[in-house]
C-alpha positions as a Markdown table, in Angstrom:
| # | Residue | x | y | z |
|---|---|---|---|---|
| 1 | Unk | -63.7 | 51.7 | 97.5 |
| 2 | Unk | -60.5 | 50.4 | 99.2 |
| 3 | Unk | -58.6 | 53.0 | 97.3 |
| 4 | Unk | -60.8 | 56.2 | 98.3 |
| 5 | Unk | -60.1 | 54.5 | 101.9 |
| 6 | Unk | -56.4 | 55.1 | 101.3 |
| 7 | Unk | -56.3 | 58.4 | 99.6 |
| 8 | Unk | -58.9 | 59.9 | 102.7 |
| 9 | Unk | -56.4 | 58.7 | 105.2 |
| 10 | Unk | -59.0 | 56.0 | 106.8 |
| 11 | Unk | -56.5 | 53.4 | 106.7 |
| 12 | Unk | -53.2 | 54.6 | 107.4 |
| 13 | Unk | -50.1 | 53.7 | 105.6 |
| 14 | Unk | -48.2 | 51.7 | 107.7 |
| 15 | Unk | -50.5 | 50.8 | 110.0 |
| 16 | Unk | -53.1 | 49.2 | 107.5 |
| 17 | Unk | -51.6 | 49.3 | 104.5 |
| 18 | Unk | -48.1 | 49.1 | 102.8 |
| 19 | Unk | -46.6 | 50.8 | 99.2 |
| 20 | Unk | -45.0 | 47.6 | 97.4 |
| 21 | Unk | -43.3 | 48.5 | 93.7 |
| 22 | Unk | -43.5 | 45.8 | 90.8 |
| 23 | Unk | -42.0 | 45.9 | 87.9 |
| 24 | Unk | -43.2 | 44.4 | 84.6 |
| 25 | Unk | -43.6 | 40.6 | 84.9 |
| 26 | Unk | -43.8 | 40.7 | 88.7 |
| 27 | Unk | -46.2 | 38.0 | 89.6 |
| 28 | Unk | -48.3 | 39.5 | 92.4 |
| 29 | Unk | -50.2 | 36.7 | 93.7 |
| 30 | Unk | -49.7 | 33.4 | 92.7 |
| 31 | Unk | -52.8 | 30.7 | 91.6 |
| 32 | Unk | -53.5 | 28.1 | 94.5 |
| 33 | Unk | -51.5 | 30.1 | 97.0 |
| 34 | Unk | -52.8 | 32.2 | 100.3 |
| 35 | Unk | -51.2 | 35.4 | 101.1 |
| 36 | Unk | -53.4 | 37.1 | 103.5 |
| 37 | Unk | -53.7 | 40.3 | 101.2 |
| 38 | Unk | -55.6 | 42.4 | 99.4 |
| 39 | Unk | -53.7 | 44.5 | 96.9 |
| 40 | Unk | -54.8 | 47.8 | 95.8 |
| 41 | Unk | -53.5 | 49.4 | 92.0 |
| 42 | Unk | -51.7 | 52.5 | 92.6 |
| 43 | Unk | -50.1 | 53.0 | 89.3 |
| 44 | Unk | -49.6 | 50.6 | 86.6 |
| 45 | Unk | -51.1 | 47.5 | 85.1 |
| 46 | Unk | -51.8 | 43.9 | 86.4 |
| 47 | Unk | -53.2 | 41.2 | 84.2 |
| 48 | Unk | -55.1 | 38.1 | 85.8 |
| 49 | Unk | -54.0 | 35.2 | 84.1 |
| 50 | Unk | -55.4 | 31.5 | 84.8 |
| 51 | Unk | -53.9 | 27.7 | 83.9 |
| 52 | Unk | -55.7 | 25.5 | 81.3 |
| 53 | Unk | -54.3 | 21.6 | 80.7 |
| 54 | Unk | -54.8 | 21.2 | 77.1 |
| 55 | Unk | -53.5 | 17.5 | 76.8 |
| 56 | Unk | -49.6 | 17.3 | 78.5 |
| 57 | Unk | -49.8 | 21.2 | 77.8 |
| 58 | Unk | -50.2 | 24.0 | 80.4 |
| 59 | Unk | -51.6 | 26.8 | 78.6 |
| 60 | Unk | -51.6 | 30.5 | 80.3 |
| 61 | Unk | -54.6 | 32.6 | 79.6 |
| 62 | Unk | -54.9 | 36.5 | 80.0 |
| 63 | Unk | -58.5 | 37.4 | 80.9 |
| 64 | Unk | -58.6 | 40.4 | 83.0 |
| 65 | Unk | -56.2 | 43.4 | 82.8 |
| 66 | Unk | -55.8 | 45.6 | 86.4 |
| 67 | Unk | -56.0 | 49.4 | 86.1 |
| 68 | Unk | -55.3 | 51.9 | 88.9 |
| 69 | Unk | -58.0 | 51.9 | 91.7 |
| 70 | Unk | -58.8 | 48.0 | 90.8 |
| 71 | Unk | -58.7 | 45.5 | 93.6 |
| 72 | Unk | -56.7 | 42.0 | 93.7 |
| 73 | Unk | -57.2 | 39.0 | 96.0 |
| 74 | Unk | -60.7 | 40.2 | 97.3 |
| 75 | Unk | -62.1 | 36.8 | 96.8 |
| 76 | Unk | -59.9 | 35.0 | 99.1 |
| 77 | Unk | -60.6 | 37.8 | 101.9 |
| 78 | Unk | -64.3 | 37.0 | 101.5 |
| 79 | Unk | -63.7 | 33.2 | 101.6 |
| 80 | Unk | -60.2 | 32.0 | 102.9 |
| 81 | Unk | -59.5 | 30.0 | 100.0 |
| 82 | Unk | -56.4 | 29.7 | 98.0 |
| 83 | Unk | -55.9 | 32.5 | 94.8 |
| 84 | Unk | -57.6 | 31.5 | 91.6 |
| 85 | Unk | -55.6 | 32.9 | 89.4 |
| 86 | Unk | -52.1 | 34.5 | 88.9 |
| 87 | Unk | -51.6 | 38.4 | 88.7 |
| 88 | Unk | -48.8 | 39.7 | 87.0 |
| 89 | Unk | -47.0 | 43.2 | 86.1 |
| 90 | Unk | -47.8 | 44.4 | 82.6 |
| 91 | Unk | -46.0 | 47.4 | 83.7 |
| 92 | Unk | -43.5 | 48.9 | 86.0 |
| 93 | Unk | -46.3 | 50.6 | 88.8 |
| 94 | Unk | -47.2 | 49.8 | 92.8 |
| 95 | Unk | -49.7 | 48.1 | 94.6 |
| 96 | Unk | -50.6 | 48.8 | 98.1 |
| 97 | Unk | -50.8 | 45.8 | 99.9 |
| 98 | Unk | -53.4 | 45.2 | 102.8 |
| 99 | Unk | -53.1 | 42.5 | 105.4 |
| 100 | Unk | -56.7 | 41.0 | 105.5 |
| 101 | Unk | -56.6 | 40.3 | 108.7 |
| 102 | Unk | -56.2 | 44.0 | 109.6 |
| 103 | Unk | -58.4 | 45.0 | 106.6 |
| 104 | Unk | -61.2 | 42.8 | 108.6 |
| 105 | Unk | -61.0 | 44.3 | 111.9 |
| 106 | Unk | -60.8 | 48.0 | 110.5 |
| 107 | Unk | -64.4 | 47.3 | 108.4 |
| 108 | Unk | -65.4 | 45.6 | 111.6 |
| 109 | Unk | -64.6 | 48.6 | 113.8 |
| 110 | Unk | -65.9 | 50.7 | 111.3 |
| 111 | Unk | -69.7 | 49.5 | 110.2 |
| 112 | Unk | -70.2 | 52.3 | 107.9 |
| 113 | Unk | -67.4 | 51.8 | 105.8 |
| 114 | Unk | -67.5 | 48.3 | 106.1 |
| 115 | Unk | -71.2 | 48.7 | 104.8 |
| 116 | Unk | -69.5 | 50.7 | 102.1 |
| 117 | Unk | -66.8 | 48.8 | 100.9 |
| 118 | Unk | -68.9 | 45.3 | 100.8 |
| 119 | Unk | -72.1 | 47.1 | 99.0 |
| 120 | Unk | -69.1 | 47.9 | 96.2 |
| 121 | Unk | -67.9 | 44.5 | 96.8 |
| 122 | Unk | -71.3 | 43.1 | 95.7 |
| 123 | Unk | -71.5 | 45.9 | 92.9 |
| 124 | Unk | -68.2 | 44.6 | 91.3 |
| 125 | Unk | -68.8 | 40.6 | 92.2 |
| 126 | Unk | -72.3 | 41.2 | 89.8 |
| 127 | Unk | -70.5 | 43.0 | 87.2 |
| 128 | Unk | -68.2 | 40.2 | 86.9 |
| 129 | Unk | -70.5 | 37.8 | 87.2 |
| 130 | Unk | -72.9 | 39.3 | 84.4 |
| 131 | Unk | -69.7 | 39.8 | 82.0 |
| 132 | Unk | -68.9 | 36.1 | 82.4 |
| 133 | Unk | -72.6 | 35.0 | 82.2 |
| 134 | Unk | -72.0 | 37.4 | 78.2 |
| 135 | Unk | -68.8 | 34.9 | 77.9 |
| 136 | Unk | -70.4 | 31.8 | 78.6 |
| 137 | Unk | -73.5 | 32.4 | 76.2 |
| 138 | Unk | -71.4 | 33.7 | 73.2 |
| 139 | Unk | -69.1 | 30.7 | 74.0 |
| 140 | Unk | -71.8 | 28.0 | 73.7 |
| 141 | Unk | -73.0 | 30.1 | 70.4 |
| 142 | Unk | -69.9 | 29.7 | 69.2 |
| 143 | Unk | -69.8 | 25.9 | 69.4 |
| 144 | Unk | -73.2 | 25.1 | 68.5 |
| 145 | Unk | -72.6 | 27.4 | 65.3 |
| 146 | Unk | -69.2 | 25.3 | 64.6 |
| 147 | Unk | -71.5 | 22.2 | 64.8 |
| 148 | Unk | -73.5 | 23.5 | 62.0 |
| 149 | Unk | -76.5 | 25.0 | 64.7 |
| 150 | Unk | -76.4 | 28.1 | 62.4 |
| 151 | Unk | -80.0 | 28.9 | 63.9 |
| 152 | Unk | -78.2 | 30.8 | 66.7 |
């Protein structure tokens, strides 16, 4: 949604949006930090990685990779709060990065595509949501069947 935004001219570059170029390792946004922007893939790959303590062990776990057109730090424009999760450059590629401050007023100023963009907001957040829901259950299978539940 954001990106058909950008390549129809609705928001402007340089006046919504900015290019920023990453190169592979690049961490993009950083777990329990707020930048104040929503990053758009322009070319390349991102992978969302999150933090799991295992004893006195950090442990770094991949569990989303980016593609062009996919959309980064849409949660914390919807609620404020800090990232989640780290994004980092599989690839050399570019972002564009959107203050979501000004991303906020534009969809404000503009109802229909702000009826747009958080319909396809919903539409992704459900998708997700369903795909971790899959996860979950084959996770809990997965243990019950290690515990000798072989009835599942």
């Amino acid at each position: 949604m954001l990106e058909s935004l950008i390549r129809q001219g609705e928001l402007q570059e340089g006046r919504h949006w900015r290019r920023r170029v990453f190169r592979i390792n690049d961490v993009i946004v950083r777990e329990g930090e707020r930048c104040g922007k929503v990053f758009v893939v322009v070319a390349g790959q991102l992978q969302v990685t999150g933090s799991l303590s295992l004893g006195d062990r950090v442990v770094r776990i991949g569990f989303q990779v980016l593609n062009v057109g996919d959309v980064v730090g849409e949660l914390a424009l919807i609620d404020g709060q800090a990232h989640g999760a780290d994004v980092v450059a599989l690839s050399d590629g570019e972002v564009a990065e959107i203050d979501a401050a000004v991303l906020l007023t534009y969809l404000e100023s503009h109802p229909e595509a702000g009826a747009r963009f958080y319909r396809h907001l919903a539409e992704v957040l459900a998708a997700r949501l369903r795909r971790t829901d899959s996860k979950m259950l084959s996770l809990f299978s997965w243990g019950l069947r290690s515990r000798g539940y072989d009835e599942v």
